[in-house]
N, C-alpha and C positions, 0 to 999 in steps of 0.2 A: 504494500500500500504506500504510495507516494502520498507526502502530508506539508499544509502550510499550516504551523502551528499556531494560533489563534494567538495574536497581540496582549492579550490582556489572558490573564488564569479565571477561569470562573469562581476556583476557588484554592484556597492556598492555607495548609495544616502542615503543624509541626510534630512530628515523630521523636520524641524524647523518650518516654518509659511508658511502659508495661499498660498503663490507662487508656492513654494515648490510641492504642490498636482498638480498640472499643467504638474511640469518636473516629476515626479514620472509616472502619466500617459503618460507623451507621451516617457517616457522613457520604462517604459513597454513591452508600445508596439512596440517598437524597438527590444527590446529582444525578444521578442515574435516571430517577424517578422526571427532574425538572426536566430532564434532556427530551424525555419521549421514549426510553425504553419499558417494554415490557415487564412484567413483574418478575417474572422468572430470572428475567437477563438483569437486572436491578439485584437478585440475589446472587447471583454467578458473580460480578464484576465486583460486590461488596463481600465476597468470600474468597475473591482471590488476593483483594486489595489486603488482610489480615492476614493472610497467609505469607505473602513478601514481605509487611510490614512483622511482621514476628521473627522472620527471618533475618532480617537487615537490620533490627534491634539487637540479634542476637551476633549478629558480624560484624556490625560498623557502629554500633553504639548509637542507631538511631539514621534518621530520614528527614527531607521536605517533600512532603507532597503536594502535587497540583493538579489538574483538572482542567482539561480544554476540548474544542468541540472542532475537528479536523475537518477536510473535505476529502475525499477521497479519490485516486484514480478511476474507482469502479463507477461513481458519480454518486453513493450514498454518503454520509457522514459520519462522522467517527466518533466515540466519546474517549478519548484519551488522558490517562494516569501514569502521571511520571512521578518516580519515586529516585531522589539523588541524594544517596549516603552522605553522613553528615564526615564521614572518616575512611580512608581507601579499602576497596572490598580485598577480601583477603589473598587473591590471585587474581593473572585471568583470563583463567578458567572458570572463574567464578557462574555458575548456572543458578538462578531463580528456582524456585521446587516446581519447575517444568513438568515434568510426570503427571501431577492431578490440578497444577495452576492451569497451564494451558489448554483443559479442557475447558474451561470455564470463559475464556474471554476469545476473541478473533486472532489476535498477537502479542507474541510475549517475549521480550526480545531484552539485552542487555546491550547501548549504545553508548556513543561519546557524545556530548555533544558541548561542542564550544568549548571544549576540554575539562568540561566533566562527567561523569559516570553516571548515566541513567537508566534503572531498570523502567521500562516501558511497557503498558500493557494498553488493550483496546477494544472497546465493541460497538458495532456496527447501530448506527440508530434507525427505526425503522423509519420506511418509507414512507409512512402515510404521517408522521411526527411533522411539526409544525415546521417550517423553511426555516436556519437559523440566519438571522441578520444581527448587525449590530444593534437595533433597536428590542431583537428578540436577546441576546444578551446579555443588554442592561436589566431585561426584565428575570435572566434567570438569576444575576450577581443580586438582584431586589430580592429576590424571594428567597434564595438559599439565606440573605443575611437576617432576615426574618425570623428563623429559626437559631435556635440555640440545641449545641449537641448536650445529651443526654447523659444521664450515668450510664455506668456498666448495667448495672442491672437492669436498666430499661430497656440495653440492646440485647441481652441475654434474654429477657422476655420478648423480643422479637424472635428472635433464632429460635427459642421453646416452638413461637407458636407455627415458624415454617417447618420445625421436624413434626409438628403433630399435626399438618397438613398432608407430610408425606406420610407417616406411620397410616392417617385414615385413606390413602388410597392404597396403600398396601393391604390395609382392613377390606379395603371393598373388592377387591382381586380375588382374597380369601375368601370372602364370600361369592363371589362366583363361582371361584372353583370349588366349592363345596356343594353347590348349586349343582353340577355336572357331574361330582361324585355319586351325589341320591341318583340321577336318571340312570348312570350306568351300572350301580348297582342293584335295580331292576332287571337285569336283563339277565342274571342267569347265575345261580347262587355257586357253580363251581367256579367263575370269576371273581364273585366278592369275597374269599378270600385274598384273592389277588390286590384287588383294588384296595382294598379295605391296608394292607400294608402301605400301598402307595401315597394314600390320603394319610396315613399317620407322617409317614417321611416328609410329606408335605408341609404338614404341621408343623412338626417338629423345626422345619424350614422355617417358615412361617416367625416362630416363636423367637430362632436363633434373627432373622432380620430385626424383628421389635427388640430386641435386649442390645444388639446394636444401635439403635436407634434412641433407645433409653441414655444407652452412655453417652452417647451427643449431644443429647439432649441436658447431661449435667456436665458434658466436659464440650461447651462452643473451643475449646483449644485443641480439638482433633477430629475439626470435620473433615481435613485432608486426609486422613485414613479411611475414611467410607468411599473416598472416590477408587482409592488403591485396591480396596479388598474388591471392588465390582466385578475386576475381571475373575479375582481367584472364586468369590461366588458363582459366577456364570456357568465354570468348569468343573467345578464338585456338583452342583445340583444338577447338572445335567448330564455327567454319568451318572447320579445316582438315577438319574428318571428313566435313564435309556433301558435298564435293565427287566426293571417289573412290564414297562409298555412292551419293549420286544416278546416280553413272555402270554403279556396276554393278545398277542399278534399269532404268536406261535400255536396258541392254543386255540384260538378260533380257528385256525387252517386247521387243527388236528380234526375236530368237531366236523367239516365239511369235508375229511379226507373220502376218500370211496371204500376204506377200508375200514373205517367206522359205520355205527350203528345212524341207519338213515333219521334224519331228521324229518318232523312236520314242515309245512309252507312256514307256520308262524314262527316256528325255529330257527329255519333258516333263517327269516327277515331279522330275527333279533341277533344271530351270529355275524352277520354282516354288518348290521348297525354298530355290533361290538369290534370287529375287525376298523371298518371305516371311522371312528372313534377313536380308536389308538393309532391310526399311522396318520389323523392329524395331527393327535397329540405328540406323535415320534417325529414329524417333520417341524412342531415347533421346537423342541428340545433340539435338534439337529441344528435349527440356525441358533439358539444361544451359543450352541460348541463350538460351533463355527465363528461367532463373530470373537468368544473369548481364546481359539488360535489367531483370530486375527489380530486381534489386542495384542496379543504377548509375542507376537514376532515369531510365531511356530510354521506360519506357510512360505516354502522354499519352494518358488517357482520351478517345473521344471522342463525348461526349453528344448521345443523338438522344432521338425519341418512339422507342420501342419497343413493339410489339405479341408479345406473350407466347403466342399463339395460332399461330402460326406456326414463332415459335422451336423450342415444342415438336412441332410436326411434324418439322423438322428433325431434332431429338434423335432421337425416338423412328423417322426413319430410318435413320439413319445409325446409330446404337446395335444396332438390332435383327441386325445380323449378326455381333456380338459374342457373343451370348448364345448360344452354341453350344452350352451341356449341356442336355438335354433338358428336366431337372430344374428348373433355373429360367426365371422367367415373368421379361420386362424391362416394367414396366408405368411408362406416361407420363399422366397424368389428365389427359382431356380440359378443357380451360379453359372457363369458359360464360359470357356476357355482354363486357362492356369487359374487356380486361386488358393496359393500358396504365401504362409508365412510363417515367422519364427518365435512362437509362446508356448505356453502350458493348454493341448486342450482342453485339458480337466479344467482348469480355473474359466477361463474362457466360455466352456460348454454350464457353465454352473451361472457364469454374467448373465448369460443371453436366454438360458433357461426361466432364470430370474425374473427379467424384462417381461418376458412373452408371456409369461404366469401373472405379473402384476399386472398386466395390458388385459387378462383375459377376465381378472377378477371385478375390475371396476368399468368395464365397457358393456354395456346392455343391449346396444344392438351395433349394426356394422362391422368393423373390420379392425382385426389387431395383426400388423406387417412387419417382416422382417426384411431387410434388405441390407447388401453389405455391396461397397465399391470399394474403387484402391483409386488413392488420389497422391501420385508422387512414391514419397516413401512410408505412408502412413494409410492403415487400411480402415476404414470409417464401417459402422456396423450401425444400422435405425432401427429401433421399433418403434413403432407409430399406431396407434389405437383412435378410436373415435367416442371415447369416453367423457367423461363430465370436466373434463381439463382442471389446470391447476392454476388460481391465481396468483401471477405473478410474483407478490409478498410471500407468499410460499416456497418460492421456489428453493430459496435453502434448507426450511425448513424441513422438508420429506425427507432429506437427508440426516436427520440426527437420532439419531438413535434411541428406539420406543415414541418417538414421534408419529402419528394418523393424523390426517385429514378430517377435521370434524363436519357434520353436515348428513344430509340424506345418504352419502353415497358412502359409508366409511363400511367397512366389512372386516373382518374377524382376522385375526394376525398377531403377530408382535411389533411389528413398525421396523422391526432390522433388516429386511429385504435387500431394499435400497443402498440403507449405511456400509451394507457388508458387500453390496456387488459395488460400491464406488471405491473401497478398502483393494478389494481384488483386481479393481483395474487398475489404481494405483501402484499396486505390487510388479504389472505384467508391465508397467511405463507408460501407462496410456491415460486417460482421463474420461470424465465420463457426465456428461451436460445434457440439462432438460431447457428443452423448448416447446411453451405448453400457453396458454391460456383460458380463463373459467369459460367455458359452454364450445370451445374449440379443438376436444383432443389432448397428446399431448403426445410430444416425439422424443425419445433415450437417443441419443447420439453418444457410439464409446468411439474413442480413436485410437488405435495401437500402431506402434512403428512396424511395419514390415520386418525388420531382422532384427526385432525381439528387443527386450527392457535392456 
């Protein structure tokens, strides 16, 4: 992001001791809030901001921080947080706690500037936020001075009550999935033993989240550890879940084998509902595995010649029995001549699988296309659907992870679909853009270099 830094500081706090990180975050988030950010992103940039300031208290004896509103290359605006040691960082090498900070803000970066040392952080303001001018401001340096920062305990009782906004959607999860426990365990009392373990593991899951959740709720000085343990959460719970669903996968095939005792019509309808039940529940636990390999740096691409002509035979079989409403046509473009290049088909055939599934889930009638050209040294890959499109301000948004589309059209998932095919195209060198608009479709464009990352 290329930046003119705003003339004037909107606001300007002294980082001395230990109290100090208290008004810094709830000061923050005051800025945050004048600027036009979101609620959420108002918590993110006021929990990253305590997070460097505790850090830099604890290496350089303290901070200045300021607060400015940038313009950016991409044509949106910035809220920008410069934090410059009050005494020289201790190398440098010196890294900010990067790992769980920069998830929470756009950029995070350690610079010089004018030959001093400033940790730099930023978030993007929304689009539909008021134009800032110098008259807009004057009006924000009015209102922030309006206010007076708080004690610690009044910011600590804010932070309380953002964990027990998450603790209750964590509550309301649980109860849904306890919701879909009762139906399935109607169906056939040699599965609820089965089930009936899975639901306690669950719990048990469940419980160990809340007692986490509890200790943050009395120690606001280690909310950068719940960002850390998310990945190792992701990768315990979901081999534990793979095990029981495989089994009652297994046992529903055994039930309709030819060599067991035949079943009634109703029988069957209920073994099947019990089969198709758990390999959606197996292919949600599959994309958390997947996204927490992707987390921890565990996918090692690995590059072959690839023929493109094939793959998509593949696709377009394996796809086609997805497309279950009448209404829409799944269409895969024949490839014609050479269509070779150098990636992981696996990863690759997993992108575009991805794509073609999310195109077929949220489109109701018309057409979901796949089509791929070679332009130079870079091979372009589209799926293109005729579904309820994305409005614009959204458009980063489908990418973050457990993020949906709220509205008529939203459908049942984990929201990682996305986050994890733009991870993978990342990995292979390539990128991966949407161009969509609300009531107009919406079109995946990945781009991969021809001879590979």
């Amino acid at each position: 992001m290329t930046e003119e830094p705003s003339a004037q500081p909107l606001l300007q706090i002294a980082l001395r001791v230990e109290q100090d990180i208290f008004v810094i975050r709830q000061r923050g988030r005051e800025v945050a809030a004048v600027v036009g950010l979101e609620h959420q992103d108002q918590v993110r940039i006021a929990t990253a901001l305590s997070e460097v300031a505790r850090d830099l208290l604890r290496t350089a004896g303290g901070a200045d921080v300021s607060f400015h509103v940038d313009a950016g290359a991409d044509g949106r605006f910035h809220l920008r947080a410069d934090l410059a040691p009050v005494s020289p960082l201790p190398d440098d090498r010196y890294q900010p706690q990067s790992g769980a900070v920069s998830r929470l803000v756009d950029t995070l970066s350690v610079s010089t500037v004018e030959g001093v040392t400033v940790v730099r952080m930023s978030r993007r303001v929304p689009a539909n936020a008021p134009m800032p001018t110098p008259e807009r401001f004057a009006e924000f340096r009015t209102e922030l001075g309006r206010t007076a920062p708080g004690s610690a305990l009044d910011e600590l009782t804010v932070q309380n009550g953002q964990l027990i906004s998450a603790l209750d959607e964590v509550r309301s999860q649980r109860d849904e999935l306890a919701v879909l426990n009762e139906e399935l365990a109607e169906t056939n009392r040699g599965v609820l033993a089965l089930y009936n373990q899975l639901t306690e593991e669950l719990e048990e899951t469940n419980r160990g989240v809340v007692a986490l959740y509890a200790e943050l709720d009395e120690k606001s000085a280690q909310l950068r550890a719940a960002s850390e343990s998310k990945s190792r959460f992701l990768a315990n719970v979901s081999h534990e879940l793979r095990a029981p669903v495989t089994a009652i996968i297994g046992l529903g095939r055994l039930l309709t084998d030819s060599a067991s005792d035949p079943l009634t019509d109703e029988q069957g309808r209920q073994v099947d509902l019990i089969r198709s039940s758990a390999a959606d529940l197996l292919n949600l636990v599959n994309e958390l595995l997947d996204l927490a390999k992707a987390e921890s740096g565990r996918i090692e691409p690995d590059v072959t010649e690839v023929d493109l002509r094939p793959l998509f035979g593949q696709l377009r079989g394996t796809l086609r029995a997805l497309a279950t409403r009448p209404e829409v046509e799944l269409v895969v473009e024949e490839l014609t001549g050479p269509a070779l290049l150098r990636t992981d088909e696996v990863l690759l055939g997993q992108v575009l699988r991805n794509l073609l599934h999310n195109g077929l889930k949220f489109t109701e009638r018309g057409e979901v296309r796949l089509r791929a050209s070679q332009h130079g040294d870079r091979w372009q890959f589209e799926v293109s659907d005729t579904g309820p499109g994305i409005a614009p301000e959204l458009h980063d948004r489908i990418f973050e992870e457990f993020y949906q589309i709220p509205g008529a059209t939203r459908v049942g998932g984990t929201g990682l679909g996305l986050p994890y095919a733009r991870r993978l195209v990342t990995l292979l060198g390539g990128s991966l853009e949407l161009t969509s608009a609300a009531g107009e479709g919406s079109t995946f464009t990945v781009s991969l270099p021809t001879g590979g990352a």
